[in-house]
C-alpha positions as CSV (number, residue, x, y, z in Angstrom):
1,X,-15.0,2.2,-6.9
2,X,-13.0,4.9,-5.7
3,X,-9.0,4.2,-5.2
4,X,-7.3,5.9,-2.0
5,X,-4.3,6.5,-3.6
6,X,-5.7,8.2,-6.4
7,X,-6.7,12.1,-5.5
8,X,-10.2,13.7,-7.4
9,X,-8.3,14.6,-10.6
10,X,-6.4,11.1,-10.9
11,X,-2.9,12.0,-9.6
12,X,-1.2,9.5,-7.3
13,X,-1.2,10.1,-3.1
14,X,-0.3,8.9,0.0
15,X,-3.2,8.2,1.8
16,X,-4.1,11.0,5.1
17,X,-4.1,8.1,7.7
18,X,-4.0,11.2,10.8
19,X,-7.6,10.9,11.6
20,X,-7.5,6.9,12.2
21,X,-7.0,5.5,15.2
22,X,-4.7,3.1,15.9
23,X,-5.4,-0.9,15.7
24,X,-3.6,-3.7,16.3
25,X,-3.0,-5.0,13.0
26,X,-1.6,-8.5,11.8
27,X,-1.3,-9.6,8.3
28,X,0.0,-13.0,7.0
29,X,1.5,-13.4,3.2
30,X,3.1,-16.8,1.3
31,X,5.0,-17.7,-1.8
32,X,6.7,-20.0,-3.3
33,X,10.0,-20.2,-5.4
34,X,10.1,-23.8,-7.8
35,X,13.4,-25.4,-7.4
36,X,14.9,-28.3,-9.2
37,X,15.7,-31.9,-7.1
38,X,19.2,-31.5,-7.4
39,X,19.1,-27.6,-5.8
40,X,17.0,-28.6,-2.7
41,X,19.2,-31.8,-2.0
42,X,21.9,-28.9,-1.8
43,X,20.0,-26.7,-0.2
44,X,19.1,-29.3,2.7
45,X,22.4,-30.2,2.8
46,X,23.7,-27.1,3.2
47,X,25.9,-27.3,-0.1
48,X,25.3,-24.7,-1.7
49,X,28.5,-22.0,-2.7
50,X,27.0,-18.9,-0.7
51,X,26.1,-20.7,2.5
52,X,22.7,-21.5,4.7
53,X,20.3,-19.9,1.9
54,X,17.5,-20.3,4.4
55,X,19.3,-18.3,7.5
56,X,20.2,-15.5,5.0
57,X,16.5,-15.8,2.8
58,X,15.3,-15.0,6.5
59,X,17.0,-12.1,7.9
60,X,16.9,-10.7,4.3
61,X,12.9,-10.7,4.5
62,X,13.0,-9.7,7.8
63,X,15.4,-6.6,6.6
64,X,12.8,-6.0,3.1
65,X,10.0,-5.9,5.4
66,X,11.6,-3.2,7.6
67,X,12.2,-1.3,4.6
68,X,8.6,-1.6,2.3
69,X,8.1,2.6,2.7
70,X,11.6,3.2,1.2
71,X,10.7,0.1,-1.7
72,X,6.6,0.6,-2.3
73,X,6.4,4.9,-3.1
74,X,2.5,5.6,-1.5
75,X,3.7,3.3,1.6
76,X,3.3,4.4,5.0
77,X,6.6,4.0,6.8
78,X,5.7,1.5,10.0
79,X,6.8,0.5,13.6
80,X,6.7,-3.5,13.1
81,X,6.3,-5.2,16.6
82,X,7.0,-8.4,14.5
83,X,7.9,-10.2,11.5
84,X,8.1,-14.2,11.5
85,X,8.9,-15.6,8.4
86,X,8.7,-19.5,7.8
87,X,9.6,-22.2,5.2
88,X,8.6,-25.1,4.4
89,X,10.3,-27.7,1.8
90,X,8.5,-29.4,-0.3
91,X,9.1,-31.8,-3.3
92,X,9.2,-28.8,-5.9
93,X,10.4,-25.9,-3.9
94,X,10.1,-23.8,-0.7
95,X,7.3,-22.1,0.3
96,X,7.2,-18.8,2.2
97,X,5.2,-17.7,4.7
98,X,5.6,-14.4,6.4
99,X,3.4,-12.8,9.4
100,X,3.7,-9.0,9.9
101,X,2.6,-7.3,13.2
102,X,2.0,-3.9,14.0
103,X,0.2,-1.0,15.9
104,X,-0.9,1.4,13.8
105,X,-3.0,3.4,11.3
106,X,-3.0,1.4,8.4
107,X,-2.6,-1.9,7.6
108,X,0.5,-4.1,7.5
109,X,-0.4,-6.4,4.9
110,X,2.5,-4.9,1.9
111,X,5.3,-5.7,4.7
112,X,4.0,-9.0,5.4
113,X,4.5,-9.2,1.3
114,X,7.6,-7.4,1.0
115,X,9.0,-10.2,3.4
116,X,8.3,-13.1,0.9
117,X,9.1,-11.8,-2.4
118,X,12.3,-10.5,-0.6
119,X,12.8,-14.1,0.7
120,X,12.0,-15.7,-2.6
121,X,14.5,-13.4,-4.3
122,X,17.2,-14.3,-1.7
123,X,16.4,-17.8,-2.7
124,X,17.1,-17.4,-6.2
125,X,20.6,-14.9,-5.8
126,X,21.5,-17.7,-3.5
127,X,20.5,-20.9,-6.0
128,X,21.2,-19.1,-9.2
129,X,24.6,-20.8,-10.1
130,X,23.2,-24.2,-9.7
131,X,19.8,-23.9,-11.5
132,X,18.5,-21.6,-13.8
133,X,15.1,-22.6,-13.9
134,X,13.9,-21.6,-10.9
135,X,10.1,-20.0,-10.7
136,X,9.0,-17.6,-7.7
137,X,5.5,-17.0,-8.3
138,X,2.2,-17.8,-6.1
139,X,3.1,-14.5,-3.8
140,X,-0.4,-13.7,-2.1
141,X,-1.6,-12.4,0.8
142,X,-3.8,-15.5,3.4
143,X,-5.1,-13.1,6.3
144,X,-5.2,-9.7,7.2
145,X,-6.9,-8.2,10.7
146,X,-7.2,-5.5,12.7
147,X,-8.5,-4.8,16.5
148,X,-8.9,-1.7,19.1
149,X,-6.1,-1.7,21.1
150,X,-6.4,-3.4,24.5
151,X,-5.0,-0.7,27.1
């Protein structure tokens, strides 16, 4: 299998994206950051020392999404039409859920990412005084698609 963003003799590119057209492009990611009882009955209650960790956890990914060219090296820098990002509580944690959109070249599917490890690490900075077992992990992308343009 040949890698894009590896050139003939094995040096690292960004990929030539100039002869693609443009698509309409939407990708969806989720995570999920582990917190104890204790930290979400905070959290819910809006407790915790550096304020509504949700509000902030979602402009931050918001902001990281915006920002995956300057973060990821090979990354092509995109125009995102928009970035929803979601969370749900459950009984062990918060999962993420993020959906990127975009018109472009290439796919949008590392800003859709971007946007819930951001979120999960805004999670923890936030939680981190009150528990210090906390476990992001599960970070995946669910969907990813692409169609022509409808002028």
């Amino acid at each position: 299998m040949k890698l894009s963003h590896v050139d003939g003799s094995g040096k690292a590119q960004m990929v030539d994206i100039s002869g693609k057209p443009p698509m309409h492009r939407e990708a969806v990611a989720a995570g999920k950051i582990i917190l104890s009882a204790a930290t979400l009955d905070l959290l819910k209650k809006n407790l915790l020392q550096k304020g509504d960790v949700l509000a902030v956890a979602r402009v931050a990914a918001i902001q990281g999404g915006k920002k995956t060219a300057e973060l990821i090296p090979l990354c092509h820098p995109l125009a995102i039409h928009h970035l929803d990002v979601r969370f749900q509580i459950v009984t062990d944690g918060i999962e993420i859920t993020a959906k990127a959109v975009s018109e472009g070249r290439t796919g949008i599917e590392m800003e859709a990412l971007t946007a819930v490890s951001i979120a999960a690490l805004t999670i923890y900075d936030m939680c981190k005084a009150v528990d210090k077992k906390m476990i992001i992990g599960a970070i995946a992308l669910l969907e990813k698609s692409k169609r022509e343009i409808q002028g």
